[in-house]
N, C-alpha and C positions, 0 to 999 in steps of 0.2 A: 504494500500500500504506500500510496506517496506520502509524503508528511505535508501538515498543514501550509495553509498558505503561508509563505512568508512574513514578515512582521516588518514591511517597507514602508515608504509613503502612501498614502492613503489612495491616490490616484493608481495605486495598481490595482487594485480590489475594483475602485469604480471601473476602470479600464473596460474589464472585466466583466463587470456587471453592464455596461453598456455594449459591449462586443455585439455581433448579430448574431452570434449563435446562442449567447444568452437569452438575448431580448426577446425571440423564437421561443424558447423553453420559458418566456416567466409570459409571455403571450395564452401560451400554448395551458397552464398550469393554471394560471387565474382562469383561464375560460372552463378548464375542467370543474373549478372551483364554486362558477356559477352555474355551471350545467347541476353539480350535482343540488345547487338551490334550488334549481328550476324543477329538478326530476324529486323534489324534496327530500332528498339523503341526509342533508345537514342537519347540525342539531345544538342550535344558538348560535354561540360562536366555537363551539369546540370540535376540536378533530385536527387533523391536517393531512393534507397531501403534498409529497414532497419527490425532487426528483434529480438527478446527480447530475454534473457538469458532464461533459462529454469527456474521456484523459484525464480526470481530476477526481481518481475514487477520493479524494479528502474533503470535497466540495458537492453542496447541495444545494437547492431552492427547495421555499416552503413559504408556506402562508405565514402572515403574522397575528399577533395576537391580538384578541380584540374586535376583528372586525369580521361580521357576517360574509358567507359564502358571498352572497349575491351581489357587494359593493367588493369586492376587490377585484382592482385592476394588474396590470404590468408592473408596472412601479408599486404595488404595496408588496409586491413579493420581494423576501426578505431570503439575500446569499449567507449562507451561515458554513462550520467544517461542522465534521464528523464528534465531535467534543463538545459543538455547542458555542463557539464562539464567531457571533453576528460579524461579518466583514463586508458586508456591503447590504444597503436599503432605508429606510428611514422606522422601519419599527423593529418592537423588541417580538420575540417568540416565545411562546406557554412553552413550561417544564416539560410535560410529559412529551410534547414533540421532539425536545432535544432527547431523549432518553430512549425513547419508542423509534424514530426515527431514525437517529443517530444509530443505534444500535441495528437493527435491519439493513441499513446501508453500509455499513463496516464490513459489517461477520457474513450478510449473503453476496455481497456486492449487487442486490438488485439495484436497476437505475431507476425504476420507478414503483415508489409505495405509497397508495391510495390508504388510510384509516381514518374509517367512520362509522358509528352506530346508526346505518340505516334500520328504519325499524322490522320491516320484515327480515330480514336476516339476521338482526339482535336477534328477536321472539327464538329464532331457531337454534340460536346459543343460549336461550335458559331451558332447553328441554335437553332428558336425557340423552338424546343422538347427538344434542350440540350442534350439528351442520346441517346442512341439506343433501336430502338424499338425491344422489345425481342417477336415478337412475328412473325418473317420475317423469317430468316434465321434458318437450324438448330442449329449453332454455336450460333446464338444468343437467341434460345429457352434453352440455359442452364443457363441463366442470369435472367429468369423471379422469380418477387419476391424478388430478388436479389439487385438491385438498388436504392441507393440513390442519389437522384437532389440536388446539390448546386447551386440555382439558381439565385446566386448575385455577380457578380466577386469583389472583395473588393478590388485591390492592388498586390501589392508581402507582402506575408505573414512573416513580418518583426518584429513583436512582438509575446506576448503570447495572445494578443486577437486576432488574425486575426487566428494563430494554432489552438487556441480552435476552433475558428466560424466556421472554418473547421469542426476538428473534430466533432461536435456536427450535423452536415450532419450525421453522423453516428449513431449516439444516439437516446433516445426517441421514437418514433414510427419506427425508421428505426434503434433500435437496432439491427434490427436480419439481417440487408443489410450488403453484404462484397463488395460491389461495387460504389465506389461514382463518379458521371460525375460533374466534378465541370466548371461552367459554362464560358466559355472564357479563360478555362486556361488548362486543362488535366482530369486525370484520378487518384483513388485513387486502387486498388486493397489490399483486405488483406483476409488475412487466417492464417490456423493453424500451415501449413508447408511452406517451402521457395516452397519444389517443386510441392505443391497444388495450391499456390498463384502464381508461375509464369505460371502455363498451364493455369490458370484463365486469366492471364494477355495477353499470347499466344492467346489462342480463342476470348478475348475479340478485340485486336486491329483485325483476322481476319472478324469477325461479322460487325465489323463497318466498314471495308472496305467494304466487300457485299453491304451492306446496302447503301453505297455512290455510289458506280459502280450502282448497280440498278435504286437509284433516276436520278444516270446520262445519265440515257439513255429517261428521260421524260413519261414513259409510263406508265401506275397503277401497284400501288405493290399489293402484295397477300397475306397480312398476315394468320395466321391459326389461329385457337379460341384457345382463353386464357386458358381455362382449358386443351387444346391438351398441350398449350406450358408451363402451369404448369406439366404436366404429363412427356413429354420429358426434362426436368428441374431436376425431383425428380432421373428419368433416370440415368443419366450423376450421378448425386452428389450419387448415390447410390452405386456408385461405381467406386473406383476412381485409381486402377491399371494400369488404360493408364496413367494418369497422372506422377505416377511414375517412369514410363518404359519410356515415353518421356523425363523426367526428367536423368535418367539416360545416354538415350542414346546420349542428350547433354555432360554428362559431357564426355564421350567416343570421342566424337569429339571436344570439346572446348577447349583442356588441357588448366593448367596456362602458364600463357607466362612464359619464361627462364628466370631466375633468380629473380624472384618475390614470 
C-alpha cells in the first residue's frame, strides 16, 4: 500500500482534488448520493459512500458530515486517507465513516463502498437469515455467490477494530463477495465503478423489498435451484451496459443543486 499523502503545501492536495479525474469521481459520487435520496435509501444524514483515487490505494472521497443525501454537490465531497485525515474539501467527516470506510478500503482494496441502512434490506438483517435469499426473486438471483453475512452486531463502529471486524466480512473465504448484510445494522455494497456499485445497491434494496412483500402475505415462497440462480447471476454480471445507461440516465434527471 502507498503511504499517505504527503504533508507539503496545501496546493498539492487541492491540485488534486481539482485534477479531472477527481472532479469525475466527486461528480460521479454526489450524484450517486442523490440518487440514493431520490430512490429513498438514505437515512437523515447518516451513512456514507465512498470511493478511492484511481493509483492512490491511501486516498479516498466521501460525503461529508452533516448534510442530507439530496443537497450534496461536487465540491461538498470531502478527499480524506485511509487513517482518517481530511486533505482536501471544505467539510469535516462523521466517525464511523472514517472507521467503516477506512477500514474496507485498506484491508479489501475495494474502490468503491456504498453503506447504508436502506430499509428493506435493514428488515432483512434483523431476521434470522440476516440477508436475502438470492434464490427468490429475479433481482435477487443476481446477488447469488455474491454475499457476505456479518452475523454479530458489535456496536457503532467507533474505533479501528470494530472497521476492521467489519471489513474482514469481506475477506478470506468471502474475498471474492461484493455484498455484505451486516446483521442489525444495514448493508455494505462495493464495486469497481461508482455507477456498477450503485445499480448493485438499486437492485439490491428492490430484491429485499420483494422478498419482504412476499413473506408478508404468509403463504410458501418459490424459490428456483441454485445452479438456475447461479446461471441468471453470471447473466446480469456479464454484462453490464444497463447499469450504465441507468446510471447515466440519473445523472440526466438529478442535476446538482444550485450553487453547490
Amino acid at each position: 500500500m502507498n503511504a499517505a499523502l504527503p504533508s507539503q503545501a496545501s496546493e498539492s492536495a487541492d491540485a488534486l482534488y481539482a485534477s479531472p479525474v477527481v472532479r469525475q469521481l466527486r461528480e460521479d459520487l454526489a450524484l450517486a448520493l442523490r440518487a440514493a435520496a431520490h430512490h429513498r435509501l438514505e437515512e437523515g444524514v447518516c451513512n456514507h459512500f465512498s470511493v478511492m483515487l484511481p493509483g492512490r490505494e491511501d486516498l479516498y472521497l466521501i460525503n461529508p458530515r452533516g448534510l442530507h443525501w439530496c443537497e450534496v454537490g461536487p465540491d461538498d465531497i470531502v478527499l480524506i486517507d485511509v487513517r482518517g485525515k481530511v486533505v482536501a474539501g471544505r467539510h469535516r467527516v462523521e466517525p464511523t465513516a472514517l472507521f467503516i470506510h477506512g477500514a474496507v478500503h485498506r484491508l479489501t482494496q475495494r474502490a468503491v463502498v456504498l453503506h447504508c441502512h436502506m430499509p428493506y434490506a435493514t428488515a432483512l438483517t434483523l431476521t434470522g437469515d440476516v440477508a436475502l435469499d438470492p434464490t427468490l426473486s429475479q433481482n435477487a438471483m443476481r446477488y447469488m455467490g455474491r454475499i457476505a453475512i456479518d452475523a454479530t452486531y458489535n456496536g457503532l463502529a467507533l474505533d479501528d477494530a470494530e472497521g476492521e471486524r467489519i471489513a474482514r466480512t469481506m475477506m478470506g473465504e468471502n474475498a471474492n463477495k461484493d455484498v455484505a448484510f451486516l446483521a442489525n445494522h444495514g448493508v455494505i455494497v462495493t464495486g469497481h465503478t461508482i455507477a456498477h456499485a450503485y445499480d448493485d445497491l438499486y437492485y439490491l434494496e428492490r430484491a429485499c423489498l420483494h422478498q419482504v412483500l412476499a413473506q408478508s402475505t404468509g403463504r410458501p415462497l418459490k424459490p428456483v435451484d441454485a445452479k438456475l440462480a447461479a446461471h441468471v447471476a453470471a447473466q446480469i454480471q456479464g454484462e453490464r451496459e444497463q447499469s450504465d445507461l441507468f446510471f447515466e440516465a440519473l445523472r440526466r434527471l438529478l442535476p446538482a443543486p444550485a450553487g453547490r
